[in-house]
FISEGU-730896 format. One record per residue (C-alpha): residue number from 1; residue in three letters; x, y negated, z negated. Coordinates in steps of 0.2 Angstrom, whole numbers, plus 5000, padded with zeros to 4 digits. Each point is the difference from the previous one (the first is absolute). Example, Ala and Ser with C-alpha at 12.3 -4.5 7.8 and 13.67 -1.06 7.14 Angstrom:
BEGIN
> k; r; u; v; w
> 1; Ala; 5062; 5022; 4961
> 2; Ser; 5006; 4983; 5003
This chain:
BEGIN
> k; r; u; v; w
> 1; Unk; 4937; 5124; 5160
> 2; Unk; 4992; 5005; 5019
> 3; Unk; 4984; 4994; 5005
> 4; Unk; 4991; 5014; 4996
> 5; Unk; 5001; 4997; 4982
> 6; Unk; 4994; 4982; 5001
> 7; Unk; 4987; 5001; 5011
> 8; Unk; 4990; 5015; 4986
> 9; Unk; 4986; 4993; 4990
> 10; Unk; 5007; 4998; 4983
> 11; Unk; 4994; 5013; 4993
> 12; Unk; 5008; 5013; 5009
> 13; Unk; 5018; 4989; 4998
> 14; Unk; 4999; 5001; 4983
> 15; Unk; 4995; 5018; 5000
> 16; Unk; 5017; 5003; 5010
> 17; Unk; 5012; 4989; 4992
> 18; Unk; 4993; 5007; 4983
> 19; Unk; 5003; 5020; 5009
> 20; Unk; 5017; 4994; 5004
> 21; Unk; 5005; 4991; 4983
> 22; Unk; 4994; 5015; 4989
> 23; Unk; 5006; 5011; 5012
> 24; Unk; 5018; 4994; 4998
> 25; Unk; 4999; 4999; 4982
> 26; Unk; 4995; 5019; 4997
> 27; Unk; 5014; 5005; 5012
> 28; Unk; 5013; 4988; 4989
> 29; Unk; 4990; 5010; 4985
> 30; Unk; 5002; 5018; 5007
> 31; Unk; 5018; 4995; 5007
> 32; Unk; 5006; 4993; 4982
> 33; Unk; 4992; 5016; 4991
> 34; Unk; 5008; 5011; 5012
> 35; Unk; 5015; 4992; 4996
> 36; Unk; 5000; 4997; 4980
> 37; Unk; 5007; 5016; 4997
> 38; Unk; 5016; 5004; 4990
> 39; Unk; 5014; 4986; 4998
> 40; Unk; 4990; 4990; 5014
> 41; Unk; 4986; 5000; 4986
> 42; Unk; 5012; 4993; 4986
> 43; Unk; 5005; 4986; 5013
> 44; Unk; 4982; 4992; 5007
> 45; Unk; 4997; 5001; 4982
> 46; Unk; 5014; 4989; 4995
> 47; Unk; 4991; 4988; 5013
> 48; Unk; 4999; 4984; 4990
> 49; Unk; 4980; 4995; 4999
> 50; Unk; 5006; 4982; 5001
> 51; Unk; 5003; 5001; 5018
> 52; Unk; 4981; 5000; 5004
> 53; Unk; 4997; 4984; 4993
> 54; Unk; 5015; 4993; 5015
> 55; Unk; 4992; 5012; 5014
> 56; Unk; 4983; 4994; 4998
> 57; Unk; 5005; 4982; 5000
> 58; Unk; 5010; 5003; 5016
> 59; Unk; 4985; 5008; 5009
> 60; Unk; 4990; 4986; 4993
> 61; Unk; 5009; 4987; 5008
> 62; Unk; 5002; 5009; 5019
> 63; Unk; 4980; 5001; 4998
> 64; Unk; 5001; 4979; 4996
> 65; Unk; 5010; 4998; 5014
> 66; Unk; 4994; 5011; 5014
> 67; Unk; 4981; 4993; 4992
> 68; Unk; 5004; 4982; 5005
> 69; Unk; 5008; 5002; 5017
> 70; Unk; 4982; 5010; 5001
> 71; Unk; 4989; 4986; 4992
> 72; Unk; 5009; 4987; 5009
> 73; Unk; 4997; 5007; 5016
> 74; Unk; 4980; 5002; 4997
> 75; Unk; 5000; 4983; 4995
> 76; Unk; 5007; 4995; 5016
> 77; Unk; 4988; 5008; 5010
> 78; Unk; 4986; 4992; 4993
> 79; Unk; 5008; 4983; 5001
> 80; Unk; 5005; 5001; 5017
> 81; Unk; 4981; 5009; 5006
> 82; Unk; 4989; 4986; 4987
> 83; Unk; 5011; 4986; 5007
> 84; Unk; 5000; 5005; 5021
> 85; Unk; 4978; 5004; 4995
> 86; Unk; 5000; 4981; 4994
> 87; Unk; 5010; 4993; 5014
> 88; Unk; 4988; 5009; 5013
> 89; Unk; 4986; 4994; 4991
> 90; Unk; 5006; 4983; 5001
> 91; Unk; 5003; 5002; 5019
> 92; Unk; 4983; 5006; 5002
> 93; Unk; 4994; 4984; 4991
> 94; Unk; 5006; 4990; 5008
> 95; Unk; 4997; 5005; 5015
> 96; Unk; 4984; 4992; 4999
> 97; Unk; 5009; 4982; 5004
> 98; Unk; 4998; 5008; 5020
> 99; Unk; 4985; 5003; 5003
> 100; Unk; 4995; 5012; 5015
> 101; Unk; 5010; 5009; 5009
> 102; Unk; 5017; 4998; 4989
> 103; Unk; 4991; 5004; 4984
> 104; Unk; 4994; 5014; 5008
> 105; Unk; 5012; 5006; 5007
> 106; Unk; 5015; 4998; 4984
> 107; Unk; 4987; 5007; 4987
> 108; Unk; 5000; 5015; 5014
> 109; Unk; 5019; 5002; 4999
> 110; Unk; 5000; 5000; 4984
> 111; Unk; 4986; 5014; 5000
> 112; Unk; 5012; 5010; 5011
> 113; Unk; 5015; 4999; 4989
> 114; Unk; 4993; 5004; 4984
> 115; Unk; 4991; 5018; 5007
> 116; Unk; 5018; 5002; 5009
> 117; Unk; 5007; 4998; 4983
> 118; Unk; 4989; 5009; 4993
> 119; Unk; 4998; 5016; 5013
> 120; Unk; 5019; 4999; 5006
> 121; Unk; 5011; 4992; 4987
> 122; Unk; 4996; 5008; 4984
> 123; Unk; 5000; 5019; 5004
> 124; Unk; 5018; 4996; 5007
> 125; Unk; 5004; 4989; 4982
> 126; Unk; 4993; 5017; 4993
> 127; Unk; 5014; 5009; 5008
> 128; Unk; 5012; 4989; 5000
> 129; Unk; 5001; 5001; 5020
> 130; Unk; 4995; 4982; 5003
> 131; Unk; 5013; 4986; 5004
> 132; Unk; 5002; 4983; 5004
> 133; Unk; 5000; 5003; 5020
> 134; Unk; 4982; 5004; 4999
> 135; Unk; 4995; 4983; 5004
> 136; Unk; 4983; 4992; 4994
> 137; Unk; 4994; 4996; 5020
> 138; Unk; 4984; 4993; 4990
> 139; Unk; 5005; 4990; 4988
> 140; Unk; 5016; 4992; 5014
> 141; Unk; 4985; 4997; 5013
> 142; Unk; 4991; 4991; 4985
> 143; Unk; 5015; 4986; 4999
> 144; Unk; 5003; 5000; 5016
> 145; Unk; 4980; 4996; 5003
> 146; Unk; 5002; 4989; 4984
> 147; Unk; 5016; 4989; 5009
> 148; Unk; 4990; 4998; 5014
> 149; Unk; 4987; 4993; 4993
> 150; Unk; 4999; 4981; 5004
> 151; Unk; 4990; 4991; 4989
> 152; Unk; 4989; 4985; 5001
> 153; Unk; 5000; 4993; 4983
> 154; Unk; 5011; 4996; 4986
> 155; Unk; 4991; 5016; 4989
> 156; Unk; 5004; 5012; 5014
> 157; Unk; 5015; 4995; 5000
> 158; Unk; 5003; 5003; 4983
> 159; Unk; 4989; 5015; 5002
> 160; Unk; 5011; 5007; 5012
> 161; Unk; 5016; 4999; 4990
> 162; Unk; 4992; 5007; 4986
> 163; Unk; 4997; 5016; 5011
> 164; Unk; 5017; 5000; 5004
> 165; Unk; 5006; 5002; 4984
> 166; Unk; 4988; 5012; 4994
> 167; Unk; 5003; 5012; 5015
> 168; Unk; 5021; 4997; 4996
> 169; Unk; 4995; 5004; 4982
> 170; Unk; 4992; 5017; 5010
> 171; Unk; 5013; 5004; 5007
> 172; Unk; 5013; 4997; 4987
> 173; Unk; 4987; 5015; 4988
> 174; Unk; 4998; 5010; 5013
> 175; Unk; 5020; 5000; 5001
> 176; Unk; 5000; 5003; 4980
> 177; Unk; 4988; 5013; 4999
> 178; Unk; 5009; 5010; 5013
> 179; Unk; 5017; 4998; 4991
> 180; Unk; 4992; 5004; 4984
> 181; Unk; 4993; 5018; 5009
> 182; Unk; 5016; 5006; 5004
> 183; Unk; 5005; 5000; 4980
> 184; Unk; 5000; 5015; 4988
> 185; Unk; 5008; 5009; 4986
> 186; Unk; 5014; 5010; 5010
> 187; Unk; 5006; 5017; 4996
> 188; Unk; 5018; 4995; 4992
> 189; Unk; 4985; 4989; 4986
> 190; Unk; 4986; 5016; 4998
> 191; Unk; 5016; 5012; 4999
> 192; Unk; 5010; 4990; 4986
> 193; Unk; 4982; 4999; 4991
> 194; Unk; 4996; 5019; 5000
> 195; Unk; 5022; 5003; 4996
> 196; Unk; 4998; 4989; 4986
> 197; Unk; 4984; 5009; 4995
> 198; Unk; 5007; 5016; 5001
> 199; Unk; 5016; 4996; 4991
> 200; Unk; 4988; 4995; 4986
> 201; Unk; 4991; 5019; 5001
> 202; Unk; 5015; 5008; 4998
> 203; Unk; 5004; 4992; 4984
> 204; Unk; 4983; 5002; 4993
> 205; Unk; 5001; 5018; 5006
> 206; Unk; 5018; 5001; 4990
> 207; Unk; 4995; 4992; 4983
> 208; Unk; 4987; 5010; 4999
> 209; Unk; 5008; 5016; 5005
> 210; Unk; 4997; 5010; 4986
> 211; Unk; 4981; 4995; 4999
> 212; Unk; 4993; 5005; 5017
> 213; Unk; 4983; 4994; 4997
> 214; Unk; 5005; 4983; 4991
> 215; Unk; 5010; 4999; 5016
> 216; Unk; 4985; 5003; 5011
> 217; Unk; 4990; 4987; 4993
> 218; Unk; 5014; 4984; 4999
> 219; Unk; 5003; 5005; 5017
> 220; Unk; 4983; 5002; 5006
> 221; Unk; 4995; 4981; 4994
> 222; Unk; 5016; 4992; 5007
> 223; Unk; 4997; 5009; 5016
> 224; Unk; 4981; 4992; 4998
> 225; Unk; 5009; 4984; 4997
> 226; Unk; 5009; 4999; 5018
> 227; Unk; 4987; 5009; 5009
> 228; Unk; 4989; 4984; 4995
> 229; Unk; 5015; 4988; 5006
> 230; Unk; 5001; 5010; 5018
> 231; Unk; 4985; 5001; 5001
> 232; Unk; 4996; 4979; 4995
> 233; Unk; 5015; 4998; 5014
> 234; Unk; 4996; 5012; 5014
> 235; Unk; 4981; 4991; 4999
> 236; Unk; 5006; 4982; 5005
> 237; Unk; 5016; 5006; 5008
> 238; Unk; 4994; 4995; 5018
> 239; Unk; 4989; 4984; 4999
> 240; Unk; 4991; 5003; 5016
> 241; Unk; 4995; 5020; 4998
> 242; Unk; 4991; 5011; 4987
> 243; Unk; 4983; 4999; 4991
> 244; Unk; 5011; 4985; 4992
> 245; Unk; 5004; 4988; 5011
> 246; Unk; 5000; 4983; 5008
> 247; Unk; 4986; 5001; 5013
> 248; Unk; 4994; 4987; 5015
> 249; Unk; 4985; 4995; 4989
> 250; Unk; 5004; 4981; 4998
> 251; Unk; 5002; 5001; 5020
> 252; Unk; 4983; 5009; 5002
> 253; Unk; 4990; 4985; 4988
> 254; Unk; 5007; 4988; 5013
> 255; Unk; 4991; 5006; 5013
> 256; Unk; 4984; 4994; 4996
> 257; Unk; 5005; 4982; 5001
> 258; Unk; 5009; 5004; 5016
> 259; Unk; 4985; 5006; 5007
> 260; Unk; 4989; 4985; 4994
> 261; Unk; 4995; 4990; 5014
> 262; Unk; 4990; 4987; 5005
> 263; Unk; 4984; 5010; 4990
> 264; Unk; 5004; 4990; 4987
């Protein structure tokens, strides 16, 4: 699905996948009527009723599967962004080992990168635009400030490997993050889900041939079935865009103890 789609508050997503579900199920309806009509009619009606049980199942199971790859990625996301919000908090820490200038200076950096993230980085994750050849110039001036460093005591020294490894740690979910972007239910996936869905119709639509108005109502709550499954997709399709999303919020609350300075 295009970005368009995603980036709608939720209720006008659920108001156009629920348009589009019952909009294809009353043309399945009216296409079925128009068709139930002489020896056609005798035929849908010898549709056996025991293949619905089989076609739900089988839509059942590409929602399961489609659904995890979704929940999965979401999960992900907020991993990788929790776990590169704790690693700069931890820089920003232990920072205070180097007092003056160097603390200033790498809780600065580390300032800088997470507004760059947060400006640049993530309406390009939105979009699925950004790659790993936008580099973090931040975040690398942080370590190479941090390797620089030459330490008087044995706790700076510890300090300062300590930093290293939490800015790695940065750099390794900032990598994830952007990978995780880039993932989402492709068309070959969403198309299957709404043939399967369809397929399903039409047999509803031909079991209840000679009964329009019981066929109306099966179809209408099936259709309400996968509209609900679209839309639980669609919603946490893209795990950096939409009103339901992974946002830079863990990166924001470090701030404040990057910015806390010799006050306290």
């Amino acid at each position: 699905m295009s970005d368009w789609l995603h980036d709608l508050p939720i209720v006008w997503m659920a108001l156009i996948v629920f348009g589009f579900t019952y909009l294809v199920a009353a043309a399945i309806h009216v296409v079925v009527s128009a068709l139930a009509v002489g020896e056609r009619a005798r035929a849908f009606k010898a549709v056996s009723p025991g293949m619905l049980p089989p076609l739900g199942i089988i839509f059942g199971l590409f929602v399961g599967f489609t659904a995890a790859q979704v929940w999965n990625d979401n999960e992900r996301a907020s991993a990788a962004v929790s776990r590169e919000a704790s690693a700069l908090r931890s820089a920003a820490v232990l920072a205070t080992a180097f007092p003056g200038e160097s603390e200033t200076r790498l809780r600065s950096l580390i300032r800088s990168y997470i507004a760059a993230a947060t400006a640049r980085e993530w309406p390009m994750m939105a979009h699925g635009t950004i790659t790993l050849q936008v580099k973090p110039h931040f975040l690398a001036e942080a370590l190479q400030q941090t390797l620089a460093l030459a330490p008087d005591s044995q706790g700076q020294q510890i300090a300062q490997r300590e930093i290293v490894t939490a800015l790695e740690s940065v750099f390794d979910a900032r990598q994830q993050r952007i990978e995780i972007s880039a993932s989402h239910v492709n068309w070959i996936k969403w198309s299957c889900l709404y043939l399967q869905a369809a397929c399903a119709l039409f047999a509803i639509a031909m079991v209840h041939g000679d009964n329009r108005g019981a066929a109306a109502i099966t179809m209408g709550l099936f259709a309400t079935g996968v509209a609900a499954s679209v839309l639980l997709i669609a919603a946490y399709d893209r795990p950096f865009i939409g009103e339901i999303s992974v946002g830079p919020a863990p990166l924001l609350q470090v701030m404040p103890a990057a910015e806390t300075d010799r006050q306290q």
